[in-house]
N, C-alpha and C positions, 0 to 999 in steps of 0.2 A: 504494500500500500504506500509505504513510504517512497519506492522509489519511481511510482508512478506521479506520484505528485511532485518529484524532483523533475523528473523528465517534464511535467508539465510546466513548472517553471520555467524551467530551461527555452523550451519551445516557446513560449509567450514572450520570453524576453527576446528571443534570438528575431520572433516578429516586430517587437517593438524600435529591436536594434537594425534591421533590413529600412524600418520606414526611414524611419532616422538617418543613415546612411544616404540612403538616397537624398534627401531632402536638400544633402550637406557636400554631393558633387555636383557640379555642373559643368557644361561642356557645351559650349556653341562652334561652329553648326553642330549637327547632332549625324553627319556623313559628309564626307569628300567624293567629289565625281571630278576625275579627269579625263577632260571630253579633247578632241585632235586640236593639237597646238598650246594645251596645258602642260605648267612642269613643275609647278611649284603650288602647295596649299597651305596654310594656316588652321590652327581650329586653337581656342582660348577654355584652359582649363582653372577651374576657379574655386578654393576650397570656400564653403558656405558655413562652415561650421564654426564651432568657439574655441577651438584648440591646432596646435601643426599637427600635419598630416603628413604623410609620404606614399608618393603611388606609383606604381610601375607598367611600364609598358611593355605589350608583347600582342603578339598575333595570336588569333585565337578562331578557328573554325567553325562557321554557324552554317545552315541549312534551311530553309521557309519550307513548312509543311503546307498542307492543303487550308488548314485552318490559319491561314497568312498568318503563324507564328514562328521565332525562330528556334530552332532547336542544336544544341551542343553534338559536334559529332567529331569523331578523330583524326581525322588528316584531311586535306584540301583535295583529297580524290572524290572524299563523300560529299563536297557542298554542292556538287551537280552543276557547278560553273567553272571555267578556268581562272586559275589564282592567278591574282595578282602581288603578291607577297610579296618572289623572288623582284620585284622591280620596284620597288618605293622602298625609301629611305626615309625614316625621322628620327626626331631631334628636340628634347633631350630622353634617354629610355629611363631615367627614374629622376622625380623633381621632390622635392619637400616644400610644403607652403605652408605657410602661416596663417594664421586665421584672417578672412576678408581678401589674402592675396591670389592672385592670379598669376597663369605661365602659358606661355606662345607658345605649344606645341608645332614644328613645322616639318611638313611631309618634302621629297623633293622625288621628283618620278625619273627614271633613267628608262625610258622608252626604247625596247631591242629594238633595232635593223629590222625591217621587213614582217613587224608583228600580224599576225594574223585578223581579220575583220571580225568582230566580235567586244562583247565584255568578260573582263577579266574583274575578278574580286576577292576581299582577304576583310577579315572586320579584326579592329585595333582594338586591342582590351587598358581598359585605363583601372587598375586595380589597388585598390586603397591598401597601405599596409594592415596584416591580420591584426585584430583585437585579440586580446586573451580574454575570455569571458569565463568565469567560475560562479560554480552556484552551490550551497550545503555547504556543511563542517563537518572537516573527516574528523576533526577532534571531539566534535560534540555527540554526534551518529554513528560515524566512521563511515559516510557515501557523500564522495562531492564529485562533482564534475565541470572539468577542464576545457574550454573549446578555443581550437583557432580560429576565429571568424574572421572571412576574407572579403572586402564588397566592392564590386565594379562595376561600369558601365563599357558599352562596346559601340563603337559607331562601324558603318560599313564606308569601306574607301576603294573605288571603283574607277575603272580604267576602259574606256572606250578607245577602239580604234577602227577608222572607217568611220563613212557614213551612216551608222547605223538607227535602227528605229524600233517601236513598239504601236501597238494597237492595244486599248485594253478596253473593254465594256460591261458594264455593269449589268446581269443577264436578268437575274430575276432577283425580286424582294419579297419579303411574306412577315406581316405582322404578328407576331405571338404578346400574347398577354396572359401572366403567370401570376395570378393575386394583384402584388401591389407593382410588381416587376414586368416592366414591359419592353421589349426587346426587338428590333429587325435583324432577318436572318437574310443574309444577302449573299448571292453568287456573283463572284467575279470570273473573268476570264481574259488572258493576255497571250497574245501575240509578240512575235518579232525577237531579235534580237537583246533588247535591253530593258535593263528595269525598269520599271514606274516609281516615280514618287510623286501622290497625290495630297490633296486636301481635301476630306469627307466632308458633307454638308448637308444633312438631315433638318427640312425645316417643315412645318405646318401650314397649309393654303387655307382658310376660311372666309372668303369672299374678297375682301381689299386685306385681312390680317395675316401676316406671317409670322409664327413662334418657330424659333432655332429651337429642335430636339436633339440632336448631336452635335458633334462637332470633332472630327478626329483631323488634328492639322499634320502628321507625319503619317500617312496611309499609304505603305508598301507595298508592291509584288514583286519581288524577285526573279531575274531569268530562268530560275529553273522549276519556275512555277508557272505551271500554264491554265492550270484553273484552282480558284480558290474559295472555300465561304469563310464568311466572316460573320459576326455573332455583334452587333452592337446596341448599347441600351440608350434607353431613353430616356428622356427629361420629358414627363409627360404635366408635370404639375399646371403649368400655367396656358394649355393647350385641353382644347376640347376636341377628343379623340373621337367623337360618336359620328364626324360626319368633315366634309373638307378633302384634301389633298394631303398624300405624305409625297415630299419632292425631295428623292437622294440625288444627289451631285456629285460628280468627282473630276476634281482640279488640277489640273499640271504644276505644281512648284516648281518647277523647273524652269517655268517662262514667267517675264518679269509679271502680266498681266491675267495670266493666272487660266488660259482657255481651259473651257470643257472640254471633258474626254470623253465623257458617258454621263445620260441621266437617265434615270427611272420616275414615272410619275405615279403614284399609286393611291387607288382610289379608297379613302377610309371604312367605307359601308359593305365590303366584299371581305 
């Protein structure tokens, strides 16, 4: 009994310490693309917390599954795209900051001879040095437990070459409503060459009234995902769901003005 409610400690804190952590990096942009005639990128790393930190840099392999999430897999054969690792250089691979300060991470690309027409890809791990976290007295009980807890962020840093392109459409949507939880289930699907990076925009029609129900501003698909669903919820409070337009959008970031790439309009009474 005791050491179920040790563990249970343990777990709530190690939650507590994840939100925390994250709250306390941040990292703009949040990915580097280098598209023909790039060579050089920046990204600003900036510890948000109240104490110094130290974090370290290394490459790190992810994968997009069907459900446009990423997943941890073991060498850059399994990310389903061609690495781009062997070819970018940064600078510095482990910093320390201070509380409130910030550090100019900079990429620099050495573009092979003759590279192949395609995207190549490699995501950057920015990892906080481990905490020791302990919990219980081995002197008082005799069960404590020890943990390294390690916390990072990863952006994806992408290498185009050639003219290349993407098609993606947003295929179908379908409203579920679960109690108080109300959620759109949405198929995407991508074409072409290279990734997508959108801006989701789920809003509400009710004659001249528009209410924003979602809003997802980094909305991925990865090349080596060619169809995906996605799961997103809703802000339904100030929105009369009984009758009206739900209107999904999705947004090119990539272009200063931000064209549509696909919308769905979907009728609330069906």
């Amino acid at each position: 009994m005791l050491t179920h409610r040790l563990a249970g400690l343990v777990l709530a804190s190690l939650i507590a310490f994840s939100a925390t952590a994250a709250a306390e990096l941040s990292l703009n942009p949040r990915r580097a693309v280098f598209n023909e005639g790039d060579r050089s990128a920046s990204l600003t790393l900036m510890n948000r917390g109240t104490g110094q930190e130290t974090y370290r840099l290394y490459w790190v392999y992810r994968r997009m599954d069907e459900s446009l999430g990423l997943r941890a897999v073991q060498n850059a054969d399994q990310v389903g795209t061609p690495s781009a690792e062997s070819f970018i250089r940064y600078s510095p691979r482990q910093v320390t900051l201070e509380a409130g300060q910030s550090q100019t991470v900079r990429l620099l690309l050495r573009r092979p001879p003759n590279l192949a027409m395609g995207e190549y890809r490699a995501h950057l791990m920015f990892e906080r040095e481990p905490d020791v976290f302990t919990s219980g007295d081995a002197s008082r009980d005799g069960l404590s437990i020890s943990l390294n807890v390690a916390y990072g962020l990863t952006i994806p840093v992408i290498v185009r070459s050639g003219q290349i392109d993407h098609q993606v459409t947003l295929e179908s949507a379908e409203l579920n409503r679960d109690g108080e939880r109300t959620t759109l289930r949405l198929q995407v699907s991508r074409r072409g060459e290279s990734s997508v990076f959108g801006r989701l925009r789920v809003t509400h029609q009710q004659g001249e009234v528009e209410t924003t129900l979602a809003h997802v501003p980094n909305f991925a698909i990865y090349s080596e995902t060619a169809r995906g669903e996605a799961e997103i919820t809703l802000d339904i409070e100030s929105a009369n769901l009984q009758d009206g337009l739900i209107r999904i959008q999705l947004l090119d970031r990539e272009e200063a003005r931000e064209p549509l790439l696909s919308e769905i309009v979907l009728p609330v009474n069906e």
